[in-house]
N, C-alpha and C positions, 0 to 999 in steps of 0.2 A: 418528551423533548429530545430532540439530537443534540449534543454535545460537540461541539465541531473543537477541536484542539487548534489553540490560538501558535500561529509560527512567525518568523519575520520576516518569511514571503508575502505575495498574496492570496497562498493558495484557500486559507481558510475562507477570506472574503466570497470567493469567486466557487467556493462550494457551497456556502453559505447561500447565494443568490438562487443558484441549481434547486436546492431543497425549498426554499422560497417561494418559487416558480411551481412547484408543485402541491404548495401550499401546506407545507411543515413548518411546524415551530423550531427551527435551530437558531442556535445560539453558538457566537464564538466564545468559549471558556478559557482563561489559565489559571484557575484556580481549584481547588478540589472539592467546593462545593458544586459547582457548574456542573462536573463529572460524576460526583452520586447524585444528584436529582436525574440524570438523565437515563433514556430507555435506549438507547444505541448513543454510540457513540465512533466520530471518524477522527482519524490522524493522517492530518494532509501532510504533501511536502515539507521540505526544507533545507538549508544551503547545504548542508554540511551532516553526516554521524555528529560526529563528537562535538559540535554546537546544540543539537537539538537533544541530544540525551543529558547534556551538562544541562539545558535549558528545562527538561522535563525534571530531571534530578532537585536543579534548584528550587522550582515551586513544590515538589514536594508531590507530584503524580504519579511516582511510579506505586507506589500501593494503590491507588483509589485506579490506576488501570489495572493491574492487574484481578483487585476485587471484581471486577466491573467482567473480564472473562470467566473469574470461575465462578461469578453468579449466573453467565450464562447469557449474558445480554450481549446483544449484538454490533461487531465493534470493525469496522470498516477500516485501514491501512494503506496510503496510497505512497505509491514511488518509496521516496527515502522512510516513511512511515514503517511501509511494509519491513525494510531494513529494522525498524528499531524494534520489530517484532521479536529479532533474530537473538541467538545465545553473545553471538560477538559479532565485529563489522572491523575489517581489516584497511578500510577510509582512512588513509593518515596517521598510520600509528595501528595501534589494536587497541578497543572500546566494546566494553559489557553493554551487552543490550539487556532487554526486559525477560526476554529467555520464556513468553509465552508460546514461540512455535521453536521449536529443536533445530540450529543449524548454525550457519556463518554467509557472512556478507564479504566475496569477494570479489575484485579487481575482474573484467572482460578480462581472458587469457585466450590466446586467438592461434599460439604454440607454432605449430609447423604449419599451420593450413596452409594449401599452395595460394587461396586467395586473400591473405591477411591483409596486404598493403592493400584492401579495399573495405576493410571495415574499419573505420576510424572511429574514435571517443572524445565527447559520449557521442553514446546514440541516441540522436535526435534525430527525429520525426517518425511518420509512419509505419507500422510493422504490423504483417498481417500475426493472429493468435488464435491455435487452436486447441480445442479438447475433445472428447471423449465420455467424459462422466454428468451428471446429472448437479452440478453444483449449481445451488439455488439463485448466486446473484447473477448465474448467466442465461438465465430465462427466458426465452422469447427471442432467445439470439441465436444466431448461426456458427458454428466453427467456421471459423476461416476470417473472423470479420477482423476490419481493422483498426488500429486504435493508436493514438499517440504516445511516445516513451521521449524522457529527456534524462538517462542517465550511463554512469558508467561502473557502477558497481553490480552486481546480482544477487540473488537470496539464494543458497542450497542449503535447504534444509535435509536433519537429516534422515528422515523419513520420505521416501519419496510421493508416499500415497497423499501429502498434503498439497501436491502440484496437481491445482486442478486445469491448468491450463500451461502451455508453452510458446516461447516466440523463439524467432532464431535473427541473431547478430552474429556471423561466424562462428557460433555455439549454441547448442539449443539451451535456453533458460527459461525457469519460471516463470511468468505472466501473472500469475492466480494463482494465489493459495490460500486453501479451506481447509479450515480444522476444528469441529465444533459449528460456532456460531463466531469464529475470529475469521477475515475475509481480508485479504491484501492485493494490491493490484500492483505490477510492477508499473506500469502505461497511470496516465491519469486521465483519470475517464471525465474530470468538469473540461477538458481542450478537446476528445474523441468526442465531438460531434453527435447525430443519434445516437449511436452505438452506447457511448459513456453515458448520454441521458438515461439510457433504459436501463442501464444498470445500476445507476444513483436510482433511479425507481423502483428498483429489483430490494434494494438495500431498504431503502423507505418502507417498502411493502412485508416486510420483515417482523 
């Protein structure tokens, strides 16, 4: 069973359908039996850092996720998710994240570039993303493809070998990052079109 982590977007519904479509059993969970029954587990979007890690806090998941990576099972991050992977997230204040991938979540900083006054926040929409390396949820794909992003913070971890992909918004940033069997996407790949399909397939296939 996938574990889909329940938020108070839509995003869990609308991952929910994805896996559906390809004929998995997922379930939306917010509770922490939902999360040890399950064989992978995702964490979709959400409004806000410090709404969804106070929201994870209050029920009580932040152990039954992090069991859930160092048993090894496989646990999918999207957008703001991917965030709450991180050690802290500098989002309106500074907030402790789950500290399973080493880094920080900061603010787009665009600095002196002579083109700044052309990349506005967030970044939304389209952005092509590339890599390099052999990471499993990107399978069957090409570098270069493209995918949709709706945000305005980033993940630098601090190990850089867990960027298994990069975009560029007046900075190059993260896209993908792999470490283990823990997988985050900065783009959300249930609105990236084929591209996102195949990689929800990728993760399923897992």
């Amino acid at each position: 069973m996938i574990a889909i982590l329940e938020c108070e977007t839509g995003d869990s519904s609308r991952l929910q359908k994805v896996f559906a479509s390809f004929g998995a059993d997922a379930k939306v969970v917010g509770f922490t039996e939902g999360l040890d029954r399950a064989s992978k587990i995702v964490i979709p979007s959400g409004t806000s850092f410090r709404q969804t890690v106070r929201s994870v806090r209050d029920r009580g998941l932040v152990g039954p996720l992090l069991r859930a990576v160092e048993d090894g099972r496989a646990v999918l991050a999207v957008s703001l998710g991917m965030h709450l992977l991180m050690d802290v997230s500098y989002e309106e204040g500074q907030h402790t994240g789950l500290g399973a991938i080493h880094g920080k979540v900061a603010r787009f900083d665009f600095g002196d570039h002579p083109a700044a006054r052309h990349f506005v926040l967030p970044h939304q929409g389209w952005n092509q993303v590339v890599w390099s390396n052999g990471c499993p949820l990107l399978t069957g794909l090409h570098s270069g493809e493209y995918f949709y992003f709706d945000h305005s913070y980033h993940a630098e971890p601090l190990d850089e070998r867990t960027i298994a992909a990069r975009s560029n918004h007046g900075i190059d940033f993260a896209a993908v990052l792999w470490q283990g069997r823990v997988f985050a996407t900065q783009f959300l790949p249930e609105r990236s079109g084929e591209a996102g399909l195949k990689l929800l397939a990728n993760f399923l296939a897992m």
